[in-house]
C-alpha positions in Angstrom: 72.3 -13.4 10.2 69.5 -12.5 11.9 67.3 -14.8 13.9 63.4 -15.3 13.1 62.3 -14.4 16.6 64.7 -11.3 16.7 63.7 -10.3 13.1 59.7 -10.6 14.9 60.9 -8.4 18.1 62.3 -6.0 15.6 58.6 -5.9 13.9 56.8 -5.3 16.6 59.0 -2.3 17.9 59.3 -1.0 14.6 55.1 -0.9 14.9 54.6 -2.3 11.0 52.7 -5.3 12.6 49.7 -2.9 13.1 49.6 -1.4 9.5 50.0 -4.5 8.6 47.0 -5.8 10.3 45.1 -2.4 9.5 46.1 -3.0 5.5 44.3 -6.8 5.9 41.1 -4.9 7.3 40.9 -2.7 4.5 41.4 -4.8 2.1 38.6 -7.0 3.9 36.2 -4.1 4.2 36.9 -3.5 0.1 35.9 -6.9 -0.5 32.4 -6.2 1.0 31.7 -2.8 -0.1 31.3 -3.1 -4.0 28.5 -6.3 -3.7 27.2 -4.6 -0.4 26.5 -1.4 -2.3 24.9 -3.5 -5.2 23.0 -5.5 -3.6 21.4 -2.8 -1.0 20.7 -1.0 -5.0 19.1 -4.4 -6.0 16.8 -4.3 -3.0 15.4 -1.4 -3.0 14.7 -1.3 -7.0 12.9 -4.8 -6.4 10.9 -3.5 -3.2 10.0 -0.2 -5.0 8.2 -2.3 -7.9 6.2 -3.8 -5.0 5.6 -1.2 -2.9 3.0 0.2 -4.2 0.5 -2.5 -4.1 2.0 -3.6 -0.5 1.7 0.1 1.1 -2.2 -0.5 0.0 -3.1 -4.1 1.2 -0.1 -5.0 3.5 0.8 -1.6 4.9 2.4 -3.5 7.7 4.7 -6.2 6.5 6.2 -3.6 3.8 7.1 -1.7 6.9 8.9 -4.6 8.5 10.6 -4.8 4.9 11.5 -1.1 4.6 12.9 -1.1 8.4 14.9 -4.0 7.7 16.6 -2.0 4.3 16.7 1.0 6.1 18.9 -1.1 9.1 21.1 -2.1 6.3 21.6 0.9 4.6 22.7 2.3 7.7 25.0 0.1 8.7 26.8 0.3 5.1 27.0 3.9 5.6 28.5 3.2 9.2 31.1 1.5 7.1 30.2 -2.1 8.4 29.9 -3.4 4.9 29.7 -7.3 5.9 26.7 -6.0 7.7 25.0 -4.5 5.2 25.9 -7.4 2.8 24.5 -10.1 4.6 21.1 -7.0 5.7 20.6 -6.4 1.9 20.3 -10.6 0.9 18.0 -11.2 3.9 15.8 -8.0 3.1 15.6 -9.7 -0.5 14.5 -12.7 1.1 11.7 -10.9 2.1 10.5 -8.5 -1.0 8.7 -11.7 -2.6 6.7 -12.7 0.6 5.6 -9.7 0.5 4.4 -9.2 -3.1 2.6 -12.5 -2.6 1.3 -11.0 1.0 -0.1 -7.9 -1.1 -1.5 -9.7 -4.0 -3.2 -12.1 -1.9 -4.8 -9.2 0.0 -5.6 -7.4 -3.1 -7.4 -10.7 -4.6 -9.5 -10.6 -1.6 -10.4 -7.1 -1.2 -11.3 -7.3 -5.4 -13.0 -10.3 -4.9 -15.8 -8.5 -2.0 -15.9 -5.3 -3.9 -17.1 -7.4 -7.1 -19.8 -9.0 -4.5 -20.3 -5.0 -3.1 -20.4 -4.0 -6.8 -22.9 -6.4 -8.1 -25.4 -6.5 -4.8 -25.4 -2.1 -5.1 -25.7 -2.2 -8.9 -28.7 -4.7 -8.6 -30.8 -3.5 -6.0 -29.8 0.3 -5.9 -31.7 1.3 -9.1 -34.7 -0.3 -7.6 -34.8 1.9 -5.1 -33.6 5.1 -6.9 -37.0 4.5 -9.0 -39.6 4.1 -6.4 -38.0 7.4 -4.8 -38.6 9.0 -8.2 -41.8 7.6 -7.9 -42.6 9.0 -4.9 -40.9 12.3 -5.5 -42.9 12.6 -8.6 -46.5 12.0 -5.8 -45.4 14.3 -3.9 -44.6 17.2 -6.2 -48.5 17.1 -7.2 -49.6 17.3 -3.4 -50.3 20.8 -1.8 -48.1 20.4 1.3 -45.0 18.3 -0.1 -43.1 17.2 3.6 -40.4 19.2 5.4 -37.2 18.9 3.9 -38.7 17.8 0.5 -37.1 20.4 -1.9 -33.6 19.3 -0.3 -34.8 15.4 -0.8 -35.4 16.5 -4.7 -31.7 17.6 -4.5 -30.3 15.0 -3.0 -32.1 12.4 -5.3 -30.6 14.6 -8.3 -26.7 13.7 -6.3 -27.5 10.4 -6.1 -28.9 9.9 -9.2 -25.4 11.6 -10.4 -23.3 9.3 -8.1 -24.8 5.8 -10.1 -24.2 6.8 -13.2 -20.4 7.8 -12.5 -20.1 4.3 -10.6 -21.7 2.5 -13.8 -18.8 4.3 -16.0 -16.5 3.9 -13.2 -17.3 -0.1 -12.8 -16.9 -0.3 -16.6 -13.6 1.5 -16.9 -12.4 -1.8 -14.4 -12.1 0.7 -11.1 -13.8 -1.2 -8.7 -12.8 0.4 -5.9 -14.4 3.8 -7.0 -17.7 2.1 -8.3 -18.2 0.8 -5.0 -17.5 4.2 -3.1 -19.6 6.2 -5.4 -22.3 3.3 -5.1 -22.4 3.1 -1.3 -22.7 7.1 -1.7 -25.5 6.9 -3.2 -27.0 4.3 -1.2 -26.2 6.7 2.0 -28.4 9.2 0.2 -31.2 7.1 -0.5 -31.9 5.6 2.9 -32.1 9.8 4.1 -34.4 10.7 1.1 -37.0 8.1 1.8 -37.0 8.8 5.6 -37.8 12.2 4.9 -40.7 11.5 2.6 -41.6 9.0 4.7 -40.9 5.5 2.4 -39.7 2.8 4.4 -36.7 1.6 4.6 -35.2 -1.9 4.8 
């Protein structure tokens, strides 16, 4: 009969000991891979439904989220799926922060372009009807200023630019209201120096 320490001896020269030992490690790795692969899946399907809002008003905490997926990712495919596992929960961690990051920003920058939109939309038509006013003067003097036929143009663009922010501000796009409003605000303050209107 042979002895346990001789039967251990004959093991280790035999050299089944190390496939033994490599059989436990992949059998570990296994263990990891399915929920690593599933999880890192989860992750990016759940920061892809956020990412677009995030890439707008936090451009750079979704960056410190996609470089933390991307770390993951890469160590999954460098076979290190315990890595990846435990990259892939604490990037999840982090995909609600940042969706409440981004729709706190968003809140805010809506909230001053409603304060943009309803200052512009107020005052702006004010002043787009004293420049027709003036326009309207000047057209029956005999030497209209330098620059005036251009002016007439320009008042015609800007006229043009408020009514597509009224339709825009209606259709609930904020944003472009705003943009086309400040436009035609630019406009305005370069028609009345040129016919000489003051501006405030």
């Amino acid at each position: 009969m042979m002895r346990p320490i001789s039967m251990v001896h004959s093991v280790l020269r035999s050299g089944f000991l190390p496939l033994v030992c490599a059989a436990f490690l992949l059998a570990a790795c296994a263990d990891y891979e399915t929920p690593a692969k599933e999880s890192l899946a989860k992750v990016e399907a759940s920061l892809k439904n956020v990412s677009r809002d995030a890439a707008k008003y936090a451009p750079e905490e979704l960056k410190a989220v996609e470089d933390e997926l991307a770390a993951a990712k890469a160590s999954f495919d460098g076979g290190d799926y315990e890595k990846a596992l435990l990259g892939a929960r604490s990037t999840a961690s982090k995909v609600p922060e940042l969706a409440t990051t981004a729709g706190k920003k968003r809140n805010e920058v809506m909230k001053q372009l409603s304060e943009d939109w309803q200052k512009l939309s107020t005052e702006l038509p004010k002043t787009m009807d004293s420049i027709g006013a003036r326009i309207t003067k000047l057209a029956k003097s005999r030497k209209p200023p330098e620059g005036f036929d251009q002016a007439k143009t320009d008042y015609d663009a800007a006229k043009q630019s408020m009514t597509d922010a009224t339709k825009a501000s209606a259709a609930g796009n904020l944003e472009e209201a705003v943009t086309l409003a400040r436009s035609a605000a630019d406009k305005a303050k370069t028609i009345m120096a040129t016919l000489g209107m003051t501006t405030s």
